[in-house]
Each structure stands twice: as C-alpha cells, then as structure tokens.
DSSP file (Angstrom, degrees, kcal/mol; ACC not computed):
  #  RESIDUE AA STRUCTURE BP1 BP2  ACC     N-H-->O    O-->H-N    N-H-->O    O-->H-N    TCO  KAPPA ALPHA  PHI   PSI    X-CA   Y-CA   Z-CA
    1    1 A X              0   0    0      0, 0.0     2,-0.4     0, 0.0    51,-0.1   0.000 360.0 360.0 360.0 134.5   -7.7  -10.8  -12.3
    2    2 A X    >>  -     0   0    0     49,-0.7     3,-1.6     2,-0.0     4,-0.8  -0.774 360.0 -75.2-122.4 168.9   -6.6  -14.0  -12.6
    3    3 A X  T 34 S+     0   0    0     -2,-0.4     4,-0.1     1,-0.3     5,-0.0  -0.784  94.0   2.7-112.9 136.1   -6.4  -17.1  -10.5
    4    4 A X  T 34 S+     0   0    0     -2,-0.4    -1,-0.3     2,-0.2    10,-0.1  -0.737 125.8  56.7 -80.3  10.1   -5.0  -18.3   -8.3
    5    5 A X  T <4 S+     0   0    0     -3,-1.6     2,-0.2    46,-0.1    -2,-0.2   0.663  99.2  72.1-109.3 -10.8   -2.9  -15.3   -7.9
    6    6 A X  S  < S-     0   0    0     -4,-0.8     8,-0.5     1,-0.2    -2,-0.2  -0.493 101.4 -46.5 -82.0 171.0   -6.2  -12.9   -7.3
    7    7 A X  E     -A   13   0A   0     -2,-0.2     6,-0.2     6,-0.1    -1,-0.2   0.085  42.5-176.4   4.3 103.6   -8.5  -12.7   -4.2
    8    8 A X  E     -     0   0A   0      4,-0.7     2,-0.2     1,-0.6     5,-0.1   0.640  69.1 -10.3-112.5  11.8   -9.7  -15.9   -2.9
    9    9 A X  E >  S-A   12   0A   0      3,-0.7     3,-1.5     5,-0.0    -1,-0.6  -0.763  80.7 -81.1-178.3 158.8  -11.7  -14.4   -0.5
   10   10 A X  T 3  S+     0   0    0      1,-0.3    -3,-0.0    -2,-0.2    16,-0.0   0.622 119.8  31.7 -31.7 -46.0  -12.7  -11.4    1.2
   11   11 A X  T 3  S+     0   0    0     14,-0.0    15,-0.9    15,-0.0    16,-0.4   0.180 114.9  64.4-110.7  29.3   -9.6  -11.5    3.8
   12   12 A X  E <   -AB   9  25A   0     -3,-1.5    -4,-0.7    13,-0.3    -3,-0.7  -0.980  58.1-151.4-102.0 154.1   -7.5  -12.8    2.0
   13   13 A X  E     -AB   7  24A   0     11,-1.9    11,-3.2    -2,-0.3     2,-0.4  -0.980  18.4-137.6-136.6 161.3   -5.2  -13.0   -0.8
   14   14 A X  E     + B   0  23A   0     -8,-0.5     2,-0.4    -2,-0.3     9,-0.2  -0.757  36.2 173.5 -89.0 120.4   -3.4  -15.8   -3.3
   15   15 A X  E     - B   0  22A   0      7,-2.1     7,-4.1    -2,-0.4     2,-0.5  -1.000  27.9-128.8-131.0 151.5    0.4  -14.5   -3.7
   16   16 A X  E     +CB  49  21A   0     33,-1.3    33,-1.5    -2,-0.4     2,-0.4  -0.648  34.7 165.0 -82.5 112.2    3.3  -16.5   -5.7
   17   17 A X  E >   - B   0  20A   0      3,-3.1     3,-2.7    -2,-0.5    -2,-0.1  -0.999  60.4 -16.6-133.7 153.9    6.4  -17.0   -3.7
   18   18 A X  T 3  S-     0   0    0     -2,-0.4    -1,-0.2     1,-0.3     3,-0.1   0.794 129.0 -41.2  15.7  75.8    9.3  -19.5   -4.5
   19   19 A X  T 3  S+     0   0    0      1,-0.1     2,-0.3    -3,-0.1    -1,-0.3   0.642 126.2  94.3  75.8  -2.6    7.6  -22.0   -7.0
   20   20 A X  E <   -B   17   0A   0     -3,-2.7    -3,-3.1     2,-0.0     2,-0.4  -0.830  65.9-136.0-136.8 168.5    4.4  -21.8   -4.6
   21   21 A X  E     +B   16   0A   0     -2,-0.3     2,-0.5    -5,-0.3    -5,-0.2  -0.942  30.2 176.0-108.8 121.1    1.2  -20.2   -4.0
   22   22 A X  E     -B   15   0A   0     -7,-4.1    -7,-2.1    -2,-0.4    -9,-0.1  -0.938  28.8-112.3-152.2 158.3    0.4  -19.2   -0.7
   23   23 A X  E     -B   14   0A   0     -2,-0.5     2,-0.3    -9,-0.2    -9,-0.2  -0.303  27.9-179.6 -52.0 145.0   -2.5  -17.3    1.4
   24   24 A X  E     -B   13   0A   0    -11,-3.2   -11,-1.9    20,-0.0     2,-0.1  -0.857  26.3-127.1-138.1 117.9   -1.8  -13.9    3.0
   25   25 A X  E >   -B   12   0A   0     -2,-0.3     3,-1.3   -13,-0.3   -13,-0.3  -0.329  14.0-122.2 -72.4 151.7   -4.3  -12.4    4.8
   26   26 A X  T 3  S+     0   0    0    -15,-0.9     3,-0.4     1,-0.3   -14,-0.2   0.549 114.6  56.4 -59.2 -21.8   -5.4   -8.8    4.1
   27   27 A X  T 3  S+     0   0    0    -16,-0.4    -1,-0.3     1,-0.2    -2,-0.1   0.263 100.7  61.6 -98.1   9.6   -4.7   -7.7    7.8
   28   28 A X  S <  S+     0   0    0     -3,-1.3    16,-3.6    -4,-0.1    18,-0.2   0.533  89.2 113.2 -93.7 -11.6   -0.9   -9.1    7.2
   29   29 A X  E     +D   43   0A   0     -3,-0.4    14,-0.2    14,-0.2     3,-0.1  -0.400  35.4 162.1 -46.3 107.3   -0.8   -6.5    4.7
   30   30 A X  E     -     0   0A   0     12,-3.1    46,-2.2     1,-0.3     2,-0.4   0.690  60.5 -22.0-115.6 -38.3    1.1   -4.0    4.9
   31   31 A X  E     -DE  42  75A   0     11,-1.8    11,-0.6    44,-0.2     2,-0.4  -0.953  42.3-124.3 177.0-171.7    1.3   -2.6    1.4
   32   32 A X  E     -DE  41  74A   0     42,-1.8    42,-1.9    -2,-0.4     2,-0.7  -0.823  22.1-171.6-125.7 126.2    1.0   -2.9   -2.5
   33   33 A X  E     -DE  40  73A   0      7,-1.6     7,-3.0    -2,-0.4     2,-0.3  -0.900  24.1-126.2-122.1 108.0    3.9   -2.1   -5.2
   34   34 A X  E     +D   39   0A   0     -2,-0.7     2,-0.4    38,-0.6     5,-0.3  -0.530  26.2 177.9 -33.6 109.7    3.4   -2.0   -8.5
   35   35 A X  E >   -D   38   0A   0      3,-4.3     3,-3.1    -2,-0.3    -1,-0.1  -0.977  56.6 -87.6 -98.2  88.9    5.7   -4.2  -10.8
   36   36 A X  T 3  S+     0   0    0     -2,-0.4    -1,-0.2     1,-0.3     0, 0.0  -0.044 114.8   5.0  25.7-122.5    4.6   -3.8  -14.5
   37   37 A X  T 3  S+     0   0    0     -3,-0.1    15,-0.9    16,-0.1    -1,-0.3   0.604 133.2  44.8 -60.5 -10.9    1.8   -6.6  -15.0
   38   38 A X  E <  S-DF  35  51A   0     -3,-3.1    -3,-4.3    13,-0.2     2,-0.3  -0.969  73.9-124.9-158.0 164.5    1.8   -7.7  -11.4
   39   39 A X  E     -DF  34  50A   0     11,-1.6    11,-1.2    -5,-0.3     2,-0.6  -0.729  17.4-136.9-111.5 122.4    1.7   -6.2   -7.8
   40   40 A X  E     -DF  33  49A   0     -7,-3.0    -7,-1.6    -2,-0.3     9,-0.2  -0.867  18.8-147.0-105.1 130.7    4.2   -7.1   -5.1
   41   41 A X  E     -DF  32  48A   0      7,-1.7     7,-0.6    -2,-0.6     2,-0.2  -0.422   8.5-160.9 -83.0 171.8    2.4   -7.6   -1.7
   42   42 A X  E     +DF  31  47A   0    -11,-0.6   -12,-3.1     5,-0.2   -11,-1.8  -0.875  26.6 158.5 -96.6 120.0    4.4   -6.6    1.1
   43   43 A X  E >   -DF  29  46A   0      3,-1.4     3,-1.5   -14,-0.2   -14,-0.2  -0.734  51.2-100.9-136.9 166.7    3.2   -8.1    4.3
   44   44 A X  T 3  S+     0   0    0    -16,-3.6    -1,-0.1    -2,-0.4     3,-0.1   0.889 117.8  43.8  -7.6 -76.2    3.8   -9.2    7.9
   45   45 A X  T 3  S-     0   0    0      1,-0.3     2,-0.3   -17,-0.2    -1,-0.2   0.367 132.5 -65.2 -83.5  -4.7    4.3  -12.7    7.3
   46   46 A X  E <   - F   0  43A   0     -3,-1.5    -3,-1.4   -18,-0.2    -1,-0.3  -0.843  59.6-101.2 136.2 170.2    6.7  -12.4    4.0
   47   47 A X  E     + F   0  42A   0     -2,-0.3     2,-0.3    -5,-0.2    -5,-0.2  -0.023  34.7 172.4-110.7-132.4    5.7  -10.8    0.3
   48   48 A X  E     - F   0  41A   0     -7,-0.6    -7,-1.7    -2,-0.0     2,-0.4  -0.845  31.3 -77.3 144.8 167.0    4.9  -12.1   -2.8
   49   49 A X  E     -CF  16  40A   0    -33,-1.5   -33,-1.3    -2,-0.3     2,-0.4  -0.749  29.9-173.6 -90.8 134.1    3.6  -11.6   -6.5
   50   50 A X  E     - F   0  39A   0    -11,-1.2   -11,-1.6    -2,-0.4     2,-1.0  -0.985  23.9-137.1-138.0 136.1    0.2  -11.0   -7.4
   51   51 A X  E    S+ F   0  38A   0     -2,-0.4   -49,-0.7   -49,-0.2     2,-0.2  -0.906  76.4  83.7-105.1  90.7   -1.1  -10.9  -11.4
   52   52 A X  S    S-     0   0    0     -2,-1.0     2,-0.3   -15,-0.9    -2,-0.1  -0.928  74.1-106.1-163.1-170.1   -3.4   -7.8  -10.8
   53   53 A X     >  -     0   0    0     -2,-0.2     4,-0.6     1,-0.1   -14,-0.1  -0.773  24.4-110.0-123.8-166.7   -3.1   -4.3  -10.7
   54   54 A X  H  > S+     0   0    0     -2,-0.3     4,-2.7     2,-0.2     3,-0.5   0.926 111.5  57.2 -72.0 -48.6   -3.2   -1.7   -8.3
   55   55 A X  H >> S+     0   0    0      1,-0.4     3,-1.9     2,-0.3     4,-0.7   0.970 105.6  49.6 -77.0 -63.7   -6.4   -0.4   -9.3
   56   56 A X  H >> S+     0   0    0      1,-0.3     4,-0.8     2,-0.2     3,-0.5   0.642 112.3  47.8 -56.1  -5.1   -8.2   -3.5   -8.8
   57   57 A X  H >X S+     0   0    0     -4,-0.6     4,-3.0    -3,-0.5     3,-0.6   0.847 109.2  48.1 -54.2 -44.8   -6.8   -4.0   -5.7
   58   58 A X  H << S+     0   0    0     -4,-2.7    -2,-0.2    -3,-1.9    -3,-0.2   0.457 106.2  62.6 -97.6  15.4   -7.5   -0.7   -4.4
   59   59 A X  H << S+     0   0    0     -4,-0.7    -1,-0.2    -3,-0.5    -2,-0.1   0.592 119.4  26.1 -91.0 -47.8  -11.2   -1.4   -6.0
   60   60 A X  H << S+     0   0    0     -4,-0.8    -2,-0.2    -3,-0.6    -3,-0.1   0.788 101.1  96.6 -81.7 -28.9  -11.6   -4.6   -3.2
   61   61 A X  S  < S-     0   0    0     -4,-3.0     2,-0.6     1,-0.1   -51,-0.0  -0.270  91.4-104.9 -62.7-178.4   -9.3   -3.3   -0.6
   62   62 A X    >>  -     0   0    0      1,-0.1     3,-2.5     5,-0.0     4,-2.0  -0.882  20.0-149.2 -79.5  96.4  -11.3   -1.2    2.5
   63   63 A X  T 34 S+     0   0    0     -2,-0.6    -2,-0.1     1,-0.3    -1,-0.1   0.126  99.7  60.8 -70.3  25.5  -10.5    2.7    1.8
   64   64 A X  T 34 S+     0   0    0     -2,-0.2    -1,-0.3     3,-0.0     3,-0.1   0.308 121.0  24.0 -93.4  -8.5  -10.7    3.0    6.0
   65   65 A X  T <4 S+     0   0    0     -3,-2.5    12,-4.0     1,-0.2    13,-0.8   0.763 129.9  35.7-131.0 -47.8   -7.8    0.5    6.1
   66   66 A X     <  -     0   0    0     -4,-2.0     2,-0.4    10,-0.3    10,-0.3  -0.887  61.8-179.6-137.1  95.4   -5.8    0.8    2.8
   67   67 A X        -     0   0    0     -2,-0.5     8,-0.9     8,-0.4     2,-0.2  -0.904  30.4-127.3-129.4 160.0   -5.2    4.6    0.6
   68   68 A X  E     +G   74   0A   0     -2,-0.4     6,-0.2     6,-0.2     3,-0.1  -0.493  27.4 178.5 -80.7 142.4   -3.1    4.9   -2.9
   69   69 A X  E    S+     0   0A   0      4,-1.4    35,-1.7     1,-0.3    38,-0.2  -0.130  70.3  15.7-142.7  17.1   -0.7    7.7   -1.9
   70   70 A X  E >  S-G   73   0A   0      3,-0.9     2,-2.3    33,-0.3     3,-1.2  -0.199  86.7-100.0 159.6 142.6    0.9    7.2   -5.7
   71   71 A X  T 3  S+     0   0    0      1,-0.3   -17,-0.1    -3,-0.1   -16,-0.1   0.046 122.1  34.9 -59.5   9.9    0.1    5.6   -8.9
   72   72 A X  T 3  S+     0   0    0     -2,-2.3   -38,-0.6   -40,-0.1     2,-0.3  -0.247 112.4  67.9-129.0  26.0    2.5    2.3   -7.9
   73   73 A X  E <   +EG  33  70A   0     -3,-1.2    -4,-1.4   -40,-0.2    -3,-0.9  -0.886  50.0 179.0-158.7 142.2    1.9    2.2   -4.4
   74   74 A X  E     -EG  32  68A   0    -42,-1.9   -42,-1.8    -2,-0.3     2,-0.3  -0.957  20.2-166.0-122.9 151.3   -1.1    1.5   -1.7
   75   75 A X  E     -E   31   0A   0     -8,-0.9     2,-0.5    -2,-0.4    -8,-0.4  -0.861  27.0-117.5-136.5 138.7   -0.6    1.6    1.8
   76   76 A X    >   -     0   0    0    -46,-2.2     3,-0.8    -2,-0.3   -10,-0.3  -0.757  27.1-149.1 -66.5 133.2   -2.3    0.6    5.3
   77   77 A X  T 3  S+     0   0    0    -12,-4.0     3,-0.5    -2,-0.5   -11,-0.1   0.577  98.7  59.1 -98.8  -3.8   -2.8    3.8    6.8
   78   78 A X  T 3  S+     0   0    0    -13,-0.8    -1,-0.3     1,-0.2   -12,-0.1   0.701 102.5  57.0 -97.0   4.8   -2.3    2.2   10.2
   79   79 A X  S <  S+     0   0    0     -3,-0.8    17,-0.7   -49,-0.1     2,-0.6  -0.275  82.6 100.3-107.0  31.4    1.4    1.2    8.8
   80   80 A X  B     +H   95   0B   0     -3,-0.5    15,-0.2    15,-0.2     3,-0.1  -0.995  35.0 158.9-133.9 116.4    2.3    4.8    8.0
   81   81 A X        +     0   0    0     13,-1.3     2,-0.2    -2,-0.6    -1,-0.2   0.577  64.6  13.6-112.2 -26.7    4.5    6.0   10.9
   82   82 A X        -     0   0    0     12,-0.4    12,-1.6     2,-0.0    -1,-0.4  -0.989  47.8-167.3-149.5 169.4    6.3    9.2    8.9
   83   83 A X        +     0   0    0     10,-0.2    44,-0.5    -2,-0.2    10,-0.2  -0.709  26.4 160.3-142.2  97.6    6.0   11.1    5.9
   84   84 A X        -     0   0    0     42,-0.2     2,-1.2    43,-0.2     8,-0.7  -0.555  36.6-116.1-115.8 153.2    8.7   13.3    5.0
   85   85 A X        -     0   0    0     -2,-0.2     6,-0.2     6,-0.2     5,-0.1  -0.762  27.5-146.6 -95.4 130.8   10.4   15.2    2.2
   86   86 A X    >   -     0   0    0     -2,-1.2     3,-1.9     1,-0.1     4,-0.2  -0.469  30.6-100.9 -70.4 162.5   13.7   14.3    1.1
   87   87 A X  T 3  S+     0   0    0      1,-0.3    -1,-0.1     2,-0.2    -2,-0.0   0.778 124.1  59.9 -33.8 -39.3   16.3   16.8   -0.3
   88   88 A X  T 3  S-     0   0    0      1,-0.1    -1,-0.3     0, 0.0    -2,-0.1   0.745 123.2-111.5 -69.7 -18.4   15.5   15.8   -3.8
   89   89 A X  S <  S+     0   0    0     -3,-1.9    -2,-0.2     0, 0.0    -1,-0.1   0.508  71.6 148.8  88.2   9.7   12.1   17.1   -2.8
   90   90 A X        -     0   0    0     -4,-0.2     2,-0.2    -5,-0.1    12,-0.1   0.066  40.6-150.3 -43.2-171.4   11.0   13.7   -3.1
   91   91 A X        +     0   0    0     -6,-0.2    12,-2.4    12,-0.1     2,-0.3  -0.621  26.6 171.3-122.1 147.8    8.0   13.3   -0.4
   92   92 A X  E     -I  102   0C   0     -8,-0.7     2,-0.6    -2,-0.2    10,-0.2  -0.774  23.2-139.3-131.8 172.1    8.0    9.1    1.1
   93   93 A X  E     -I  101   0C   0      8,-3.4     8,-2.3    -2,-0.3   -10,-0.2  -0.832  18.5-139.6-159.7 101.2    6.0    7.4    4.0
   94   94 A X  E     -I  100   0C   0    -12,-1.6   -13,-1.3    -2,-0.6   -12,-0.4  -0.106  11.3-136.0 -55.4 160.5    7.5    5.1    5.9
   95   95 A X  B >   -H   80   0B   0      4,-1.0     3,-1.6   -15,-0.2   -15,-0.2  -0.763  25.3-105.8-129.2-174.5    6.2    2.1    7.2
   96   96 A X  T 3  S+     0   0    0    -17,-0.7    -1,-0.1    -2,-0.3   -16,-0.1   0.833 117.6  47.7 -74.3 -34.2    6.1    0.1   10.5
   97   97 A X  T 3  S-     0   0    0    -18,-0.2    -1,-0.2     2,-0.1   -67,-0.0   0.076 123.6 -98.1-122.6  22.8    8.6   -2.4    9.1
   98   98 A X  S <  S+     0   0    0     -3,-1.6     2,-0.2     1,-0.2    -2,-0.1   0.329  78.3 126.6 105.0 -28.5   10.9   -0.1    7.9
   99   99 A X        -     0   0    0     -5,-0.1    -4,-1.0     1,-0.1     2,-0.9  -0.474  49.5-129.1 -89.4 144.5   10.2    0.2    4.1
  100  100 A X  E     -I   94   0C   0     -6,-0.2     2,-0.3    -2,-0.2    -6,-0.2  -0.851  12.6-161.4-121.1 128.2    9.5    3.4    2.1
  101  101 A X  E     -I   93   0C   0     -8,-2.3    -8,-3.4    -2,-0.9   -28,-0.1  -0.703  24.7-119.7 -88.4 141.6    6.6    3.9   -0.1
  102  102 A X  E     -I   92   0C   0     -2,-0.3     2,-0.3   -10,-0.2   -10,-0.2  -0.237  23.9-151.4 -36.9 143.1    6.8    6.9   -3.0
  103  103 A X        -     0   0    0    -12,-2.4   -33,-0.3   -11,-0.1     2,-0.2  -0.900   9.4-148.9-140.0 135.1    4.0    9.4   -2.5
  104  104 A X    >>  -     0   0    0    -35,-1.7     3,-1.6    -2,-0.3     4,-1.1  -0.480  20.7-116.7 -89.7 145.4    2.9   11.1   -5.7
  105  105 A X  H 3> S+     0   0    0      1,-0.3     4,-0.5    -2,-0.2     3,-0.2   0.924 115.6  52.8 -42.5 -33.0    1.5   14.8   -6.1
  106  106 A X  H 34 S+     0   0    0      1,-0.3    -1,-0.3     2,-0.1   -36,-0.1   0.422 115.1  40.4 -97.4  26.3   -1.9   13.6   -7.3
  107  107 A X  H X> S+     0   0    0     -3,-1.6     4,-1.3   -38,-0.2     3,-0.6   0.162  93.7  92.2-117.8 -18.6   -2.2   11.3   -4.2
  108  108 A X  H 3X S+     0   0    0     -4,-1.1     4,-1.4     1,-0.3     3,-0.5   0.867  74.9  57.8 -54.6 -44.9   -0.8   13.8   -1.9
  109  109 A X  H 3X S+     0   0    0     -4,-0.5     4,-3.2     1,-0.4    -1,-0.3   0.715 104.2  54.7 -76.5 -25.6   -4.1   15.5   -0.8
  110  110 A X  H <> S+     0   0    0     -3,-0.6     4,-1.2     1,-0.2    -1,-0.4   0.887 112.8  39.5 -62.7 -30.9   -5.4   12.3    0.5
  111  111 A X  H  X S+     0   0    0     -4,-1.3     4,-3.5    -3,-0.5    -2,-0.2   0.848 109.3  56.6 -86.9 -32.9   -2.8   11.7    2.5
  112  112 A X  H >X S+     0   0    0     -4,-1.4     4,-1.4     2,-0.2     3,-0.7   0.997 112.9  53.4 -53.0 -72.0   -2.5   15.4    3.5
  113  113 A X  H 3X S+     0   0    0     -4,-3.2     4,-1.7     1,-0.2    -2,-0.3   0.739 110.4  42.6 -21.2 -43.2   -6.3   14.5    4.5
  114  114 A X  H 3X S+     0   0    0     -4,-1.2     4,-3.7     2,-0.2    -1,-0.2   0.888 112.0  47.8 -87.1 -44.1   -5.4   11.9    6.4
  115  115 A X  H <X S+     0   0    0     -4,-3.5     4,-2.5    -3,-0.7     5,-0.2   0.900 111.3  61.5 -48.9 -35.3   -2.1   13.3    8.5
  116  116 A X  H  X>S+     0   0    0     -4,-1.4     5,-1.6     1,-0.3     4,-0.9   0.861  97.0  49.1-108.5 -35.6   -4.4   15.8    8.9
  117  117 A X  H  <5S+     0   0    0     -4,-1.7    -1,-0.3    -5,-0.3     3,-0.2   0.918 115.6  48.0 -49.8 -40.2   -7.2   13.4   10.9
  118  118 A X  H  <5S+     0   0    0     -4,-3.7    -2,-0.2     1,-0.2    -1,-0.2   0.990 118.9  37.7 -63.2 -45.8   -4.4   12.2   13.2
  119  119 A X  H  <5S-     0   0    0     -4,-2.5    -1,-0.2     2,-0.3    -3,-0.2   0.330 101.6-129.8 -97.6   4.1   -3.1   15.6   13.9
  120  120 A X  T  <5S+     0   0    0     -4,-0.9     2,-0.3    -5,-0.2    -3,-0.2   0.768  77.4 106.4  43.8  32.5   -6.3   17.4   14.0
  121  121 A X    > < -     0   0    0     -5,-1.6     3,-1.2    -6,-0.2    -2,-0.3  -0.895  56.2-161.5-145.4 101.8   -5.2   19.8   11.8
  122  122 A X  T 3  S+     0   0    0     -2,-0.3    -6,-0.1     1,-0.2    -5,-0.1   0.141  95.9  62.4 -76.0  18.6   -6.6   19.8    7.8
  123  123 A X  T 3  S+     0   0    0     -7,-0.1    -1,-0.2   -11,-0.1   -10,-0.0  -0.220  77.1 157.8-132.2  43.5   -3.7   21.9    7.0
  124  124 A X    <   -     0   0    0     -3,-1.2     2,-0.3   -12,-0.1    -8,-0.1  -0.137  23.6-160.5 -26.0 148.7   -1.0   19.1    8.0
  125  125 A X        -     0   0    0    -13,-0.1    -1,-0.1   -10,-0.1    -2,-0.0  -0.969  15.7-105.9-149.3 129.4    2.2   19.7    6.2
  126  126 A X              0   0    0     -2,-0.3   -42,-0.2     1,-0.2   -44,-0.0  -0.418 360.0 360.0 -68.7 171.1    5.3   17.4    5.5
  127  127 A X              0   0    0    -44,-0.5   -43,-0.2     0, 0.0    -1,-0.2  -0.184 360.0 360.0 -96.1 360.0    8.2   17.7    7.3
C-alpha cells in the first residue's frame, strides 16, 4: 500500500479528493468500491480515492464491523439496511445513505450468515 493514500493509523484512513489528501475515519466509513488500481471510500463525511486494494483493506478492516459481500465491494454491516433481488436476478444491499453495493454468489453465504444473525434465522433468504 502506498502512502499517503494507505492507513495512517488504526482508525483511520488517507483518501485523495480534489487535489488533496484528507483523513477519514474508519467509523465514517460506510463502504469500499473497487476502481481498477485503487478503492473508492464511501463515507459519512464525503468519499475519496485510495491506492490499495480491496483485499488489503479487508486484511486491516474489523470483520465484526466491515464483510466483502463481492469481489469489488466491502460493506459496514451496520450500514446494510436491505438486501434484495432485482428482476435481472441481480441480488444488491442497500445502504443507510442510499447507495447500492453488488453482492456476488461467492460472498453470498456470508451475508446469508449474517441476515441470518439479525433475523435469527440461519436459513435467511433474499427478498
């Protein structure tokens, strides 16, 4: 990872917006999009670029806080309000601020896992 644009500490991160560098803490987070070479944060406070990948992000993040639900996308799992299929047969997971992440078959079963903790039922099913 390289810097400034990686980790500059544990709750935080360095992301490039307009000509600048600027902090965004990890609990402003809401989630992480893949863009070829680099990551686009989406957060609270505004987004940004990061020159990483996913997987080392999703190597630092907290897997109580943050799970890959498809190979270009990490999530807050408290920022997950639905998860639905579209017509195309698509399945997405919305997020508190409106935006929809992909969710890939080979990510599905964590997330199934996880609906499955809220609903108290391990054979959760999208909608």
């Amino acid at each position: 990872m390289s810097r400034p644009c990686g980790p500059s500490d544990e709750d935080s991160l360095w992301v490039h917006r307009h000509q600048a560098f600027d902090r965004v803490a990890i609990d402003d987070i809401l989630w992480f999009e893949a863009q070829g070479d680099y990551v686009r944060i989406h957060a609270r406070t505004g987004g940004g670029m990061a020159r990483t990948t996913l997987s080392e992000l999703e190597a630092m993040l907290d897997p109580g806080q943050f799970i890959r639900i498809h190979r270009s996308a990490i999530c807050r799992r408290s920022a997950i309000v639905r998860v639905r299929r579209k017509a195309t047969g698509a399945v997405t997971a919305t997020l508190v601020n409106g935006d929809e992440a992909p969710v890939g078959r080979t990510y599905s079963g964590g997330l199934r896992t996880f609906l499955g903790r809220i609903q108290g039922d391990e054979d959760a099913r999208y909608g």
